[in-house]
N, C-alpha and C positions, 0 to 999 in steps of 0.2 A: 520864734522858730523860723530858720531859712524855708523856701522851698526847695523840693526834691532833696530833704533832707534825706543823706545813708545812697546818695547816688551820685556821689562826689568822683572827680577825674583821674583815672588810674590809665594804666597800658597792660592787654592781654600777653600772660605769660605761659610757661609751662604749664603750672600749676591748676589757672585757671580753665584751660585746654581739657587737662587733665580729667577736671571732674566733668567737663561737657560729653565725656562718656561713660560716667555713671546715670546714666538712663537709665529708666525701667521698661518693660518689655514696649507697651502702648506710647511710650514718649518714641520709641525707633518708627512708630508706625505713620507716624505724622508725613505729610507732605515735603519732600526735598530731603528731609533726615541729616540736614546737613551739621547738626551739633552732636549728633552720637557717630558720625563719619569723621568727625576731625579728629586726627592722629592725637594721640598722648607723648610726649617728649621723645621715647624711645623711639616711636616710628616716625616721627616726624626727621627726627634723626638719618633711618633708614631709606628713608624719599628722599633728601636732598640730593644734589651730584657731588658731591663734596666727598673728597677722599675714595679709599676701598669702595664703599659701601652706595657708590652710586649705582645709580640705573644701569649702566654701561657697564661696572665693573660687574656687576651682580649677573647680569645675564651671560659675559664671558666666563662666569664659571660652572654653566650648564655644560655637560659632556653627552655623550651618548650613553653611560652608563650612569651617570645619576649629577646630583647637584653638589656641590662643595659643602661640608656640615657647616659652616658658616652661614651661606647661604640660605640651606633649609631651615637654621632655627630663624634667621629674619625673616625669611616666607611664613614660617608657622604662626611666630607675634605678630606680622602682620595680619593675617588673617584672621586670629584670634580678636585682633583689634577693630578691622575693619568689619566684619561678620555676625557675631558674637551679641545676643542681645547680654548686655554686663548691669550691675548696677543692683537698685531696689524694683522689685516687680510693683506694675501700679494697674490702673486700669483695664480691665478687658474691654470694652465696646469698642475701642478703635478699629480692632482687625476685623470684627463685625463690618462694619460700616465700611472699610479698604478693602476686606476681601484677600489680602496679603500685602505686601510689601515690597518696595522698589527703593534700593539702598544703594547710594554711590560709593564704588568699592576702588581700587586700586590694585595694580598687579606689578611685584618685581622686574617679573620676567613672561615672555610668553607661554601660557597654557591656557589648562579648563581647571575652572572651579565648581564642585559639586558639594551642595550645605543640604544639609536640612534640620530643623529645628525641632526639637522633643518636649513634652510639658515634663518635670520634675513631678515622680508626685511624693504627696506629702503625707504619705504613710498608710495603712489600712485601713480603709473604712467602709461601712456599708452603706447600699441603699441608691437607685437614681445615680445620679450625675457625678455624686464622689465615690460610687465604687468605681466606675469609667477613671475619674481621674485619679486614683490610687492608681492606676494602671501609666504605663509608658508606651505614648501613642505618638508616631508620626503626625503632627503640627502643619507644617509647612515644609514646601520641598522646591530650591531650585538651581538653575545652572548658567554661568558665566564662562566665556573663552576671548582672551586674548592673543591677537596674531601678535602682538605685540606688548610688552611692557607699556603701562598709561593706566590710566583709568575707562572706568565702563560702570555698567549698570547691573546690580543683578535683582529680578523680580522673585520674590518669594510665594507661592501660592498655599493656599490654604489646602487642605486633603478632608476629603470628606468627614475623617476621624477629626482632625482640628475642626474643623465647622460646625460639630453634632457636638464637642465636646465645649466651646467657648460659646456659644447659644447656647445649652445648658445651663450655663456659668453666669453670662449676664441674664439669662429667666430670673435664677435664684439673689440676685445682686452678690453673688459673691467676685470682691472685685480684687483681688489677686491673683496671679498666676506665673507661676517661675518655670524658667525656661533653660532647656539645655541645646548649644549647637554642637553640629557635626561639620566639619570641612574635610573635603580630601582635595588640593591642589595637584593636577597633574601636569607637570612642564612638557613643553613641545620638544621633540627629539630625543623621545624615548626616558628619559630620565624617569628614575620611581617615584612614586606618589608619593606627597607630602600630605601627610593628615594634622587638624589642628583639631581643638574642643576645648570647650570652656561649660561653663555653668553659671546661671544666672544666679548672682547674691546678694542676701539681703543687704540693706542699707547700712552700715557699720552703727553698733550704741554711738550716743553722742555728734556724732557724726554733723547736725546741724550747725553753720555757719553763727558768729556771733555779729547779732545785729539784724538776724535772719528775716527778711518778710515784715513786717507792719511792728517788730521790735525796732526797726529802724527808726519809726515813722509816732515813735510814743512822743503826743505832747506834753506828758509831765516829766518823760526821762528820756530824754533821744540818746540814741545809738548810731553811731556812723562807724561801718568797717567798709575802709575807701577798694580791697581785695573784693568787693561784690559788686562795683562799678560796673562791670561789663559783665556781668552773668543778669541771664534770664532763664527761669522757668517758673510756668512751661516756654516754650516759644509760640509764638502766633498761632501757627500751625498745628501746633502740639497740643494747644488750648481747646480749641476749637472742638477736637473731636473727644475731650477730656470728659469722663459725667461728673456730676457732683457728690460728694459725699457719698458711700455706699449706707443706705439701713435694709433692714427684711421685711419684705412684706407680713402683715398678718389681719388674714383673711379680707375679704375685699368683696365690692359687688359692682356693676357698673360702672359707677362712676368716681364713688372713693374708695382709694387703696389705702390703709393706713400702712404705716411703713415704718418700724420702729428702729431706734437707735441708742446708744447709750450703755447705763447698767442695767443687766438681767432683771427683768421683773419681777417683786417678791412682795408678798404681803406688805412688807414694813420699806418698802424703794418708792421714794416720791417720784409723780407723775408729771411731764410738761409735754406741751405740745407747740409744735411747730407748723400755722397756717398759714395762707396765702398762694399766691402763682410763683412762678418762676422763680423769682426777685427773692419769694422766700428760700426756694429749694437752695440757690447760691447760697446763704447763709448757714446750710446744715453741717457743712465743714466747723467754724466755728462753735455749732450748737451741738456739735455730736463732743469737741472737747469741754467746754460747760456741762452737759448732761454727763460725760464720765466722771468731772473732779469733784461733782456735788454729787453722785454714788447714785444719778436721777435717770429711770426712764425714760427715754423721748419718746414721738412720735410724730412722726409728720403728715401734714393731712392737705395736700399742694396740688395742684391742679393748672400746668401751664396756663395762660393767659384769662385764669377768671381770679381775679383780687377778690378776696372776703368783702364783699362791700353789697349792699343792699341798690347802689344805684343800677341803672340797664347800660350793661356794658357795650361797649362801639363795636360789635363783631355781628353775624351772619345771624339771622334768627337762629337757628338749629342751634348755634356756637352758645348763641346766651342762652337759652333754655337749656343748655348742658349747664353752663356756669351754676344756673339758679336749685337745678338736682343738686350741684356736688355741693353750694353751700348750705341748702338745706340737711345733708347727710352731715357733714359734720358737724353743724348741731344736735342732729341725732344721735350721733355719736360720742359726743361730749357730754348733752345727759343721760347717757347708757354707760358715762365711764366716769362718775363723780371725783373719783380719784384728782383726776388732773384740773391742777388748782391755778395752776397759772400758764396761759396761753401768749404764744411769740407771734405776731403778726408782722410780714412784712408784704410790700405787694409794689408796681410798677409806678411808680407818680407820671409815667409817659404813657398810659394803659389806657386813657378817656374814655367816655361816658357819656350818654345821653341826657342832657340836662333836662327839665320839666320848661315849660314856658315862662320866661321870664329870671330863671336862675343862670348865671355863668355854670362854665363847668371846673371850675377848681370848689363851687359853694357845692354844687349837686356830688362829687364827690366825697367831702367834708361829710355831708348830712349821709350819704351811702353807709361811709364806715362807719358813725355813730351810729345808725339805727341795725344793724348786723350787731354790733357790736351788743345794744342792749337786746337782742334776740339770745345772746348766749345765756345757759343753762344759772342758777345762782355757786353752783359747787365749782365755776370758774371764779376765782375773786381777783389774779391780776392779770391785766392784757398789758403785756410789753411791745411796743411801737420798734420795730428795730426802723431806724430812720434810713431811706433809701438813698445808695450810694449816689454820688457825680455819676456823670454820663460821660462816655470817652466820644470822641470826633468818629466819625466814619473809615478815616482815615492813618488812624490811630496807631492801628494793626500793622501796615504796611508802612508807616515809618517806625515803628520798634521792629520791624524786618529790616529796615534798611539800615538802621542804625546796627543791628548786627554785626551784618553781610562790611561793616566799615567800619567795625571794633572802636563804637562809639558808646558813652554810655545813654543809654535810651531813654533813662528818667529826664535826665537833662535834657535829649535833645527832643523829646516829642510831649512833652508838659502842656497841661491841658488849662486856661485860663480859667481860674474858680469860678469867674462871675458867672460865666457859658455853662461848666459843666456840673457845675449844684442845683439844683431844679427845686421850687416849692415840694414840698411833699405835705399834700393834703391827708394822707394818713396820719402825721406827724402833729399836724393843724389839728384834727379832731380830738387827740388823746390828751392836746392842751387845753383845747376850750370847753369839752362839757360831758365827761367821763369818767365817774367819781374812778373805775376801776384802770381805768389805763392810765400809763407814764410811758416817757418817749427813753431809748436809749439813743443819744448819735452819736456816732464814732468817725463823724466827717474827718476827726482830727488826723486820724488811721491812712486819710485819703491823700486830705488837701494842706499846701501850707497856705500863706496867705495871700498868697494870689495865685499859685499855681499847683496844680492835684497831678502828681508825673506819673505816669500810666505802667512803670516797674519803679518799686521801689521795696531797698533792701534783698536786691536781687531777684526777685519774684514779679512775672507778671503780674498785675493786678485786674487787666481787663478782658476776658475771655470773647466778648466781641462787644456788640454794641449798644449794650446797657447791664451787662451782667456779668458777677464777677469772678477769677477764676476758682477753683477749689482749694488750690495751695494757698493762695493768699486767703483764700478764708477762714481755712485749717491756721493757718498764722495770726488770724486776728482769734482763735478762739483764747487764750489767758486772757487777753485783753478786754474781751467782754465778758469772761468770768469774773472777773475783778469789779463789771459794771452791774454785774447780777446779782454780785455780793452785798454790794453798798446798799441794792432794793431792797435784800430779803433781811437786811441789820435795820432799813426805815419801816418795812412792814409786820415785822416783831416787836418793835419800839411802837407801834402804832394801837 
């Protein structure tokens, strides 16, 4: 297998243009927005100076009595385009976290732009937070004026009603939310207003690219579709403020939340659990499609920067004396819920620990997760090791920006040297050496070819920043390590 296999040399086209405006609502909120701002063929069309339909001509057919119907239907697709969250709705915590939005827009001709943005709702229901959002509430509201045809800015601001209403929504992890906009364009010198709207939609069936995400990157079947060379998502930015995987909380006390995922819990639905810090949570994308196609409960039991491991972790007292509550709770919880038979461990191999005198710290962590591990309850019988991903550069992020911004393709050009960014994983180490109940799964293959791990591949970023991976690519490795989970549960039947 080549590296940066499925991120082979193509040239951005229409097409490709095209779907970098199917965005979902949280992908527009990202910093710069500059890939749900880039026109679709027909506007890109309507911006050039070429022919009728230039800048020039467009704005000498403003009168004082109104705009040429020509005209106003390209102001309208424009704004529709340039405005308009479009696409699959994804994430909420982005606009949490920005507060609203600041979108680089485009104007025909001189006027005022006045948007605001409505949540869609999704039908009758009771109780809290979705009877509000059964209802249609002013979102976001704001305005732009151009003395002139060019471009500008326009910042979106959140309205009380959106703020009380999307806090709500990320309390509950419900992480959907479809959006409707409103434009009115008013041109200078009197002409009538030009109103546009759109609505936010879902992601079309089938709709997935072939070769999509870490389908490119299978070492026993590779797939190359060279049409995904210059597409990235998310984008750097886009990443960043992305969460992982949506599950529901249920019930919680201090310091662990369990948080499930999966199929409905029933008498006769097999139970799994998903533990660890961070490193695990990035993997609940994947593990929420395993726990759907095996018909299985999840549950995650994750706790940023403390790994399941029994060694004293490198952080603040306070910090590890938290760690050591939340991994004694999920022991408790584990033998209070015999049900779940086989637990997924993943945790940071970059996380270090306080060694005892005399031991390295790759041995003191080894001996950590072994001894956590034989702490677990006996109605656990398999610990699956998901082996922790390459680590991307520092720098990683802002050359798959630059590569962008220069319609280059980014796997190829910002490829991460294997030796550097595959790290030991002493998790990995223990589940080999002295653990009747644990086996390691690793999907380095997913990552790296043989000397180089390209930080997008099959069009999907892979590194959300600097050690942890995005949710799309994880949702894209989840067949793949279904397929890995299958093989376990056909050797521990046979067993």
């Amino acid at each position: 297998m080549g590296d940066g296999l499925g991120v082979g040399e193509t040239t951005i086209d229409g097409r490709n243009r095209s779907r970098r405006l199917r965005l979902g609502f949280v992908a527009m909120l990202c910093a710069g927005f500059a890939a749900a701002a880039a026109p679709g063929p027909a506007t890109a069309q309507s911006l050039t100076s070429a022919g009728p339909t230039s800048l020039r001509a467009a704005a000498d057919q403003v009168d004082a009595t109104g705009t040429a119907s020509r005209t106003r239907s390209e102001i309208r697709a424009q704004w529709r385009t340039e405005m308009l969250p479009v696409g699959s709705a994804a994430g909420i915590g982005a606009i949490l976290k920005a507060g609203g939005a600041t979108l680089p827009v485009r104007s025909l001709i001189p006027g005022r732009a006045e948007v605001d943005w409505y949540n869609v709702p999704p039908g009758a229901r009771s109780g809290g937070h979705a009877a509000a959002q059964a209802r249609t509430l002013l979102l976001a509201t704001g305005t732009v004026s151009f003395p002139a045809a060019g471009s500008g800015r326009l910042t979106m601001r959140l309205t009380p009603d959106g703020r009380d209403l999307l806090e709500a929504e990320a309390a509950s992890h419900v992480a959907v939310l479809r959006v409707s906009a409103r434009a009115t364009f008013t041109p200078i010198g009197g002409a009538r207003p030009i109103d546009a709207s759109s609505t936010q939609a879902p992601a079309p069936a089938g709709a997935t690219p072939r070769c999509f995400g870490a389908a490119s990157h299978d070492p026993l079947e590779p797939c190359r579709n060279p049409s995904l060379s210059l597409d990235v998502r998310p984008t750097p930015d886009e990443a960043l403020i992305t969460p992982n995987a949506p599950c529901t909380p249920s019930g919680a006390d201090a310091l662990l939340i369990p948080c499930v995922f999966g199929a409905p819990l029933s008498p006769t639905t097999p139970e799994i659990a998903l533990v660890g810090d961070s490193h695990a949570e990035m993997w609940r994308g994947a593990m929420t499609v395993v726990a759907d196609r095996l018909h299985a409960s999840g549950v995650s039991l994750t706790r940023s920067s403390c790994a399941y491991s029994h060694a004293t972790p490198m952080l603040a007292v306070a910090l590890a004396s938290g760690c050591v509550a939340w991994r004694d709770g999920v022991v408790a919880w584990l033998r209070a819920n015999p049900r779940v038979a086989t637990v997924f461990v993943s945790d940071n191999d970059l996380g270090g620990v306080v060694p005892p005198p005399g031991a390295t710290v790759f041995a003191a962590e080894v001996d950590g997760y072994l001894n956590a591990w034989r702490a677990l309850p006996p109605s656990v019988r398999h610990i699956v090791v998901l082996r922790d991903i390459p680590v991307p550069d520092l720098s990683t992020g802002r050359c798959v920006g630059q590569a962008i911004t220069q319609h280059e393709p980014a796997g190829a050009a910002c490829g991460l040297p294997r030796s550097s960014a595959l790290q030991p994983d002493a998790e990995a180490t223990a589940a080999y050496d002295d653990e009747p109940r644990a086996t390691v799964i690793d999907m380095t293959g997913f990552f790296c070819g043989l000397t180089l791990c390209p930080p997008v591949i099959g069009g999907v970023l892979v590194y959300k920043d600097g050690s942890h991976m995005t949710n799309l690519y994880s949702t894209t490795l989840g067949p793949f390590l279904l397929a890995r989970v299958r093989r376990l549960e056909t050797g521990w039947s046979g067993a």
